[in-house]
N, CA, C and O atoms as a Tinker XYZ file with bonds, in Angstrom:
   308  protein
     1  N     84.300000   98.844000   93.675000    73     2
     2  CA    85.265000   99.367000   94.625000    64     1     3
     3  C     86.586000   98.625000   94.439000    63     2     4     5
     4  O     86.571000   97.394000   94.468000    81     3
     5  N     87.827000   99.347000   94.233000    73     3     6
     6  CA    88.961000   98.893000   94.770000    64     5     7
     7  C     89.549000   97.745000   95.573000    63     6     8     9
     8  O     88.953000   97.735000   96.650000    81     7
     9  N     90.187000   97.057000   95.541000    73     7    10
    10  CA    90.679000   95.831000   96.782000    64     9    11
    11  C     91.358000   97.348000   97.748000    63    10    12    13
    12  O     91.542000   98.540000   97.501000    81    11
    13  N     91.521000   96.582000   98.718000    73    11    14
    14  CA    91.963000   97.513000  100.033000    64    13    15
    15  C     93.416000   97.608000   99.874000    63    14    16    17
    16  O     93.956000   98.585000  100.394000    81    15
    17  N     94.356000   96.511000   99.062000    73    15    18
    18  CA    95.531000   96.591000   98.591000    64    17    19
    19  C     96.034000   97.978000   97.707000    63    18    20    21
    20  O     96.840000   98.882000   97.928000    81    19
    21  N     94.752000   97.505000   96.161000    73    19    22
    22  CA    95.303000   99.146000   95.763000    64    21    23
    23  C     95.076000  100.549000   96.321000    63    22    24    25
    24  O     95.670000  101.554000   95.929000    81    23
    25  N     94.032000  100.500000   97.401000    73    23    26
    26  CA    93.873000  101.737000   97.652000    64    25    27
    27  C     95.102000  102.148000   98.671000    63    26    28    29
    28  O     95.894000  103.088000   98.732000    81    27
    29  N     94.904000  101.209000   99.276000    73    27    30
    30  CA    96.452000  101.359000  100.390000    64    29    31
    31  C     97.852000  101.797000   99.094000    63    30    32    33
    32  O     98.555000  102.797000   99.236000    81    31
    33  N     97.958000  101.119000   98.276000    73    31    34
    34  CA    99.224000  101.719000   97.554000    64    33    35
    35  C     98.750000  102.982000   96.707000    63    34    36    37
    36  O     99.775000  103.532000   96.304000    81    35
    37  N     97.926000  103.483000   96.389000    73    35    38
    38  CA    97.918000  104.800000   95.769000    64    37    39
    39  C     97.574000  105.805000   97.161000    63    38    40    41
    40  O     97.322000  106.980000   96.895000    81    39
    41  N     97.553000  105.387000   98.650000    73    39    42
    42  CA    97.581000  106.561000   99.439000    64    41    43
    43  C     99.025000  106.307000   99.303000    63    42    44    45
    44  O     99.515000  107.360000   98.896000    81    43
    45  N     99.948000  105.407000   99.449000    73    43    46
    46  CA   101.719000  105.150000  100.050000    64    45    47
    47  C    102.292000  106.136000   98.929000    63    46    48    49
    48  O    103.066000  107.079000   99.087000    81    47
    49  N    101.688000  105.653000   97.723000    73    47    50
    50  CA   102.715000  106.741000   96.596000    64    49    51
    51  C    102.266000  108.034000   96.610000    63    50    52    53
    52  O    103.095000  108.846000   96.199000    81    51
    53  N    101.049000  108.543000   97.010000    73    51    54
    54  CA   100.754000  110.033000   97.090000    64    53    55
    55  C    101.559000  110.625000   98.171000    63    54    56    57
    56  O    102.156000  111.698000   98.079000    81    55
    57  N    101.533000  109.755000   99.334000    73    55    58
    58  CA   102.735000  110.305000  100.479000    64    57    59
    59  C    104.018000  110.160000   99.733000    63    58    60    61
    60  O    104.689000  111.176000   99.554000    81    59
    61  N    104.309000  109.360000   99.417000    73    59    62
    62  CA   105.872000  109.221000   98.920000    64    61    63
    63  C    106.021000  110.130000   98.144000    63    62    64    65
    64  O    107.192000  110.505000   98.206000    81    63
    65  N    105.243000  110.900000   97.177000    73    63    66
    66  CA   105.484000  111.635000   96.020000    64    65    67
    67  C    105.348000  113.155000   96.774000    63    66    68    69
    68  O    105.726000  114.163000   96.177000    81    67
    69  N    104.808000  113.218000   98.054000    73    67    70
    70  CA   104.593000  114.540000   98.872000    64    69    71
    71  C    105.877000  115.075000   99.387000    63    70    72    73
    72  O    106.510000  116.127000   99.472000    81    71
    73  N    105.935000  113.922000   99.661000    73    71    74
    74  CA   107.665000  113.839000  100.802000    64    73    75
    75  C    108.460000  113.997000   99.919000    63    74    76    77
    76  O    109.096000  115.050000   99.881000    81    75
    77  N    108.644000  113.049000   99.003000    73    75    78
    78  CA   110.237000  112.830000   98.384000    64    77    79
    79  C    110.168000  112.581000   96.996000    63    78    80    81
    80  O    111.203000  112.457000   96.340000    81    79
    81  N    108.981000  112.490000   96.456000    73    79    82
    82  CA   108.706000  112.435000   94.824000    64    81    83
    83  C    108.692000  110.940000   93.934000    63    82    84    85
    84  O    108.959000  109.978000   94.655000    81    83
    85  N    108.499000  110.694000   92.893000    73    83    86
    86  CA   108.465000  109.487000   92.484000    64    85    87
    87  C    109.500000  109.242000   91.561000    63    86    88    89
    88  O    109.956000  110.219000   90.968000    81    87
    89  N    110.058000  107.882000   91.275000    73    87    90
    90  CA   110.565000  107.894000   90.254000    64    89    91
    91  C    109.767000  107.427000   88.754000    63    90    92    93
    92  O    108.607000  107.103000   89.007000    81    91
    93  N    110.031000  107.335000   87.564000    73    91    94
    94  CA   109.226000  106.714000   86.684000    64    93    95
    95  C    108.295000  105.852000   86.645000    63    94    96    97
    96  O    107.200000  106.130000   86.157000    81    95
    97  N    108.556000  104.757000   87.111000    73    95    98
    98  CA   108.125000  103.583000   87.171000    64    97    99
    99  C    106.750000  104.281000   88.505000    63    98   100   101
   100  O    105.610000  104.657000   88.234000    81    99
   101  N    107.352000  104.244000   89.737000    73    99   102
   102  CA   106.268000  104.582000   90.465000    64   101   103
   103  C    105.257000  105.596000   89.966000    63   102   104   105
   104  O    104.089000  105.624000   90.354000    81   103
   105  N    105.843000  106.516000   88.985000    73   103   106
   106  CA   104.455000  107.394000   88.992000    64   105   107
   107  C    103.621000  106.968000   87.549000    63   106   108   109
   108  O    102.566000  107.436000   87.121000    81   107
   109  N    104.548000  105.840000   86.933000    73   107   110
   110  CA   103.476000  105.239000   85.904000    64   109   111
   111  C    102.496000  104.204000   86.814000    63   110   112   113
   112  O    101.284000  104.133000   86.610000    81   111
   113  N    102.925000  103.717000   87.448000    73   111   114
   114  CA   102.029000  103.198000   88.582000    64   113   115
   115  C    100.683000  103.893000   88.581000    63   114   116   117
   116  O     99.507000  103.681000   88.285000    81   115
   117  N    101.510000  104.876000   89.088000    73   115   118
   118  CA   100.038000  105.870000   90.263000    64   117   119
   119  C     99.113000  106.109000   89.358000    63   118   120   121
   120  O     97.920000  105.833000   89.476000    81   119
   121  N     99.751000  106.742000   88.227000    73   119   122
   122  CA    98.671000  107.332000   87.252000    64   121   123
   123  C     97.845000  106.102000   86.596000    63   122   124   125
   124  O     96.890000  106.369000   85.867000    81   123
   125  N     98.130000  105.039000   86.797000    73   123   126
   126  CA    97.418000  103.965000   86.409000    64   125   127
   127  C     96.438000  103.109000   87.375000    63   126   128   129
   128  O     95.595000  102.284000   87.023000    81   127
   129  N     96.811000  103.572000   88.839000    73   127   130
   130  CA    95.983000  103.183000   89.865000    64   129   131
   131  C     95.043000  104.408000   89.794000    63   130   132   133
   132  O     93.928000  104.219000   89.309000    81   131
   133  N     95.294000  105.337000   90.119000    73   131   134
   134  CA    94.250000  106.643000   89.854000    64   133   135
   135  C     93.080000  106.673000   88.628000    63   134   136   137
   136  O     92.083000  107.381000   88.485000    81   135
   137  N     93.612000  105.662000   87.870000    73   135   138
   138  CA    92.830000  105.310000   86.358000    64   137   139
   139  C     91.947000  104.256000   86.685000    63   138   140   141
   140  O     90.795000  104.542000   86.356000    81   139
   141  N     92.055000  103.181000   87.194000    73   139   142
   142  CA    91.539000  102.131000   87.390000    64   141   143
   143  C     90.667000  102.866000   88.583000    63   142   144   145
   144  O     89.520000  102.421000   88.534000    81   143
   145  N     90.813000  103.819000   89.617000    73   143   146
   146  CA    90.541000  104.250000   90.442000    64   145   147
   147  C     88.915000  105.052000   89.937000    63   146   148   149
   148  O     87.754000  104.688000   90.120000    81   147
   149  N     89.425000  106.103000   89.341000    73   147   150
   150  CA    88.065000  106.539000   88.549000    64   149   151
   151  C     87.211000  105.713000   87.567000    63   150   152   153
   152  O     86.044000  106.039000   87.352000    81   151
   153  N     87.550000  105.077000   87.210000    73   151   154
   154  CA    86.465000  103.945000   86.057000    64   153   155
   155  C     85.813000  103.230000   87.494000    63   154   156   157
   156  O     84.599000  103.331000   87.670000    81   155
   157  N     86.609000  102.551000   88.447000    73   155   158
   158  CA    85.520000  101.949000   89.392000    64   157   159
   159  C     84.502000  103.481000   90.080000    63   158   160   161
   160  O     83.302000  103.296000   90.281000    81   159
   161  N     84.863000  104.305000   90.255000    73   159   162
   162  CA    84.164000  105.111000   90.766000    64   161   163
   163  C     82.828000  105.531000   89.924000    63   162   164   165
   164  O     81.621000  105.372000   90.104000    81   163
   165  N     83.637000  106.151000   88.908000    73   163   166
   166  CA    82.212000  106.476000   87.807000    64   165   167
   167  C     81.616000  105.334000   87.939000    63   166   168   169
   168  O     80.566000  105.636000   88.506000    81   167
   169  N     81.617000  104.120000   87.762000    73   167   170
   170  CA    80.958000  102.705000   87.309000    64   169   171
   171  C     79.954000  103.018000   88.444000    63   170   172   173
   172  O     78.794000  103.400000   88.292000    81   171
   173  N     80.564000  102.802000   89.541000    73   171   174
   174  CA    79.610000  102.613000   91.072000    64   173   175
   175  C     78.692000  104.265000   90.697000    63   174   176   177
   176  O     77.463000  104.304000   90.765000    81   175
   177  N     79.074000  104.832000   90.524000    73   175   178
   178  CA    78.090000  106.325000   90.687000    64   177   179
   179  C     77.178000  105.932000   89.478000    63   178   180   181
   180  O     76.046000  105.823000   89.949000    81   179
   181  N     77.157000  105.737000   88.480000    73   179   182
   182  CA    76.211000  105.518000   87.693000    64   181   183
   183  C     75.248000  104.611000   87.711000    63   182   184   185
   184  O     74.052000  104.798000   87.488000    81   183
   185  N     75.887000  103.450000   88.028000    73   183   186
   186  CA    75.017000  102.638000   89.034000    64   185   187
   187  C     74.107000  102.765000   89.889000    63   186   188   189
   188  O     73.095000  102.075000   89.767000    81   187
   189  N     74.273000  103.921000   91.260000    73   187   190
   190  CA    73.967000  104.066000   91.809000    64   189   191
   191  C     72.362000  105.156000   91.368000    63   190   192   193
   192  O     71.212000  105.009000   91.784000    81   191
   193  N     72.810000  105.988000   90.596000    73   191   194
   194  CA    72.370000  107.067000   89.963000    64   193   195
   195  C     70.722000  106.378000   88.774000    63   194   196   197
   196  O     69.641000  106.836000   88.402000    81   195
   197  N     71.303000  105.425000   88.658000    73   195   198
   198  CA    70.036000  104.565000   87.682000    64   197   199
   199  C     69.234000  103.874000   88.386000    63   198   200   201
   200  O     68.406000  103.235000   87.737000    81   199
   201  N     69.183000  103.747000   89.944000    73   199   202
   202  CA    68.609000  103.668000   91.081000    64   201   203
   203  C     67.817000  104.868000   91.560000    63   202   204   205
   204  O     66.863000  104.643000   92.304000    81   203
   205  N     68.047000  105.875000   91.285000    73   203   206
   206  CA    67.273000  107.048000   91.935000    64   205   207
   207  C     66.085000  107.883000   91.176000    63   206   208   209
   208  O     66.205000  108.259000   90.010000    81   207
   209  N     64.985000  108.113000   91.935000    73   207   210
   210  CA    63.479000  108.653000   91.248000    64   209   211
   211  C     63.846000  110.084000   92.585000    63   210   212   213
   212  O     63.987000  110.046000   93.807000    81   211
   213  N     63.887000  111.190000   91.587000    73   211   214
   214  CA    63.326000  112.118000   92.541000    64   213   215
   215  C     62.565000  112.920000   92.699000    63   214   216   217
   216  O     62.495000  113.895000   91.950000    81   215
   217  N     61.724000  112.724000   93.790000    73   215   218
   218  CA    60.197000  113.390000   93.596000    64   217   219
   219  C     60.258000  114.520000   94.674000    63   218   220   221
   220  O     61.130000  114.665000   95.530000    81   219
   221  N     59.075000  115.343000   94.441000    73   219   222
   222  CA    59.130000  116.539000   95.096000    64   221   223
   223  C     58.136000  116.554000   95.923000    63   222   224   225
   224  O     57.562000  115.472000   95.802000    81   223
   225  N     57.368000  117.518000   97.087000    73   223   226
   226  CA    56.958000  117.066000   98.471000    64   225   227
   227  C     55.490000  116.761000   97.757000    63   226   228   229
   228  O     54.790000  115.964000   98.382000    81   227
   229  N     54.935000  117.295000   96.524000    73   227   230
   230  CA    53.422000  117.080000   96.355000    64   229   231
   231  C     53.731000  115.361000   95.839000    63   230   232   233
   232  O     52.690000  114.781000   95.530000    81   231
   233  N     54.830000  114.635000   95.736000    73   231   234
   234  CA    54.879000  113.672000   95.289000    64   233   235
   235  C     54.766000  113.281000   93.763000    63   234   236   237
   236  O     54.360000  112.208000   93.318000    81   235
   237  N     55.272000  114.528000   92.961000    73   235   238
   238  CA    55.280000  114.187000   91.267000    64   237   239
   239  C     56.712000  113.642000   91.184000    63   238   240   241
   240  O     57.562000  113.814000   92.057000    81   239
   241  N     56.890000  112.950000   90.010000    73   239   242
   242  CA    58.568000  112.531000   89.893000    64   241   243
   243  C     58.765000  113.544000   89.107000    63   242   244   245
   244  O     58.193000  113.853000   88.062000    81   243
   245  N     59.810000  114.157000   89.811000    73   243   246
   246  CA    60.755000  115.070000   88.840000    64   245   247
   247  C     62.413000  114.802000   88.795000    63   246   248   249
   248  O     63.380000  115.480000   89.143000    81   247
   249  N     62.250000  113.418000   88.165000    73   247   250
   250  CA    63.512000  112.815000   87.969000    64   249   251
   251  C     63.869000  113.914000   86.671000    63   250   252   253
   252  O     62.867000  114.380000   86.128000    81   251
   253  N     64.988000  114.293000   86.219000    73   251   254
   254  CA    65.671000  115.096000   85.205000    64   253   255
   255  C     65.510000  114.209000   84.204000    63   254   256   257
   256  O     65.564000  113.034000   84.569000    81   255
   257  N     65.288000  114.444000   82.804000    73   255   258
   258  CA    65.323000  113.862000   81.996000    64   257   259
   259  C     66.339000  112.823000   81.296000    63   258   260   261
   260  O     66.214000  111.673000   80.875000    81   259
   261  N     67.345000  113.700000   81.357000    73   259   262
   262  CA    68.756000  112.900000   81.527000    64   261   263
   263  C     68.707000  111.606000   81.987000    63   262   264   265
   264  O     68.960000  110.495000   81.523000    81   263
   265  N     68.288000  112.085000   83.089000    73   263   266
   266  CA    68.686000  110.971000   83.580000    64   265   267
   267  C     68.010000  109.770000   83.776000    63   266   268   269
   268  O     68.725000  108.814000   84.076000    81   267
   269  N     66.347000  109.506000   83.645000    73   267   270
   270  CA    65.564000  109.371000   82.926000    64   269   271
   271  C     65.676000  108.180000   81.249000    63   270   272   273
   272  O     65.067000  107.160000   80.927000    81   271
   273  N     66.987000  109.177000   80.432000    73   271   274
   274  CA    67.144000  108.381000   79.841000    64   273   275
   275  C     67.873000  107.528000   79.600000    63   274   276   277
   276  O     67.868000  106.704000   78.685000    81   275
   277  N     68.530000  107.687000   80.407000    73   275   278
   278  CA    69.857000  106.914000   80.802000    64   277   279
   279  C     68.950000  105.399000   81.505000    63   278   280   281
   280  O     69.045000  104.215000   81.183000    81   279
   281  N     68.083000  106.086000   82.571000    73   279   282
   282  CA    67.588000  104.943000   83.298000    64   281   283
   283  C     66.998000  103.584000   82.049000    63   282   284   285
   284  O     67.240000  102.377000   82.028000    81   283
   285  N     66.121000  104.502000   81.080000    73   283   286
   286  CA    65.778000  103.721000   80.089000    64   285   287
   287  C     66.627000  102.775000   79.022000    63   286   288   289
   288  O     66.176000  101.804000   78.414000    81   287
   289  N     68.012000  103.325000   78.949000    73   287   290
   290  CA    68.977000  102.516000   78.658000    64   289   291
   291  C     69.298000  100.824000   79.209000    63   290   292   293
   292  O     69.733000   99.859000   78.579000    81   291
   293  N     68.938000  100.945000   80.437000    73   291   294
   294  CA    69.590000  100.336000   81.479000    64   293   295
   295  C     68.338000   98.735000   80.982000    63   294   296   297
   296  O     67.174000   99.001000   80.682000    81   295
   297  N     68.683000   97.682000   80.982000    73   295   298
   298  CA    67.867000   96.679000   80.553000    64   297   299
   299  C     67.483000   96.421000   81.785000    63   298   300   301
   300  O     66.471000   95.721000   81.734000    81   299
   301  N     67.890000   96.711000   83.168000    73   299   302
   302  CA    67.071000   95.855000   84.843000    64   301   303
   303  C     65.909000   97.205000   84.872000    63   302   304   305
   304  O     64.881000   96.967000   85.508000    81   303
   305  N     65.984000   98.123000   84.442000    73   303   306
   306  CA    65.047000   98.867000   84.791000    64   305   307
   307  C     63.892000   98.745000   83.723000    63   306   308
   308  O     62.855000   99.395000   83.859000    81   307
């Protein structure tokens, strides 16, 4: 996750850029907080995702294969 700093400045420049637009510099910013923004996100979702078995009500795992092998990638699992 984000510090609470950058997230606070990529909501200020999305308002600023709503209202009144950016200049260079600020929107090389943004597009670079929005970057750093998605790599922590994907990171945490995949993470999260190599954590999950999903089974169905008779209780078989019907985790997707995919994902599956991904889990097997993972050296804690």
């Amino acid at each position: 996750m984000l510090p609470k700093d950058k997230l606070n400045r990529i909501n200020a420049l999305a308002n600023k850029a709503k209202k009144v637009g950016l200049n260079e510099a600020e929107a090389k910013e943004q597009s670079a907080l929005r970057k750093e923004y998605l790599e922590t996100f994907r990171s945490s979702m995949l993470t999260t995702l190599k954590g999950v078995t999903i089974v169905d009500p008779k209780g078989n795992d019907v985790t997707p294969e995919k994902l599956k092998k991904i889990q097997n990638k993972d050296p804690l699992h």
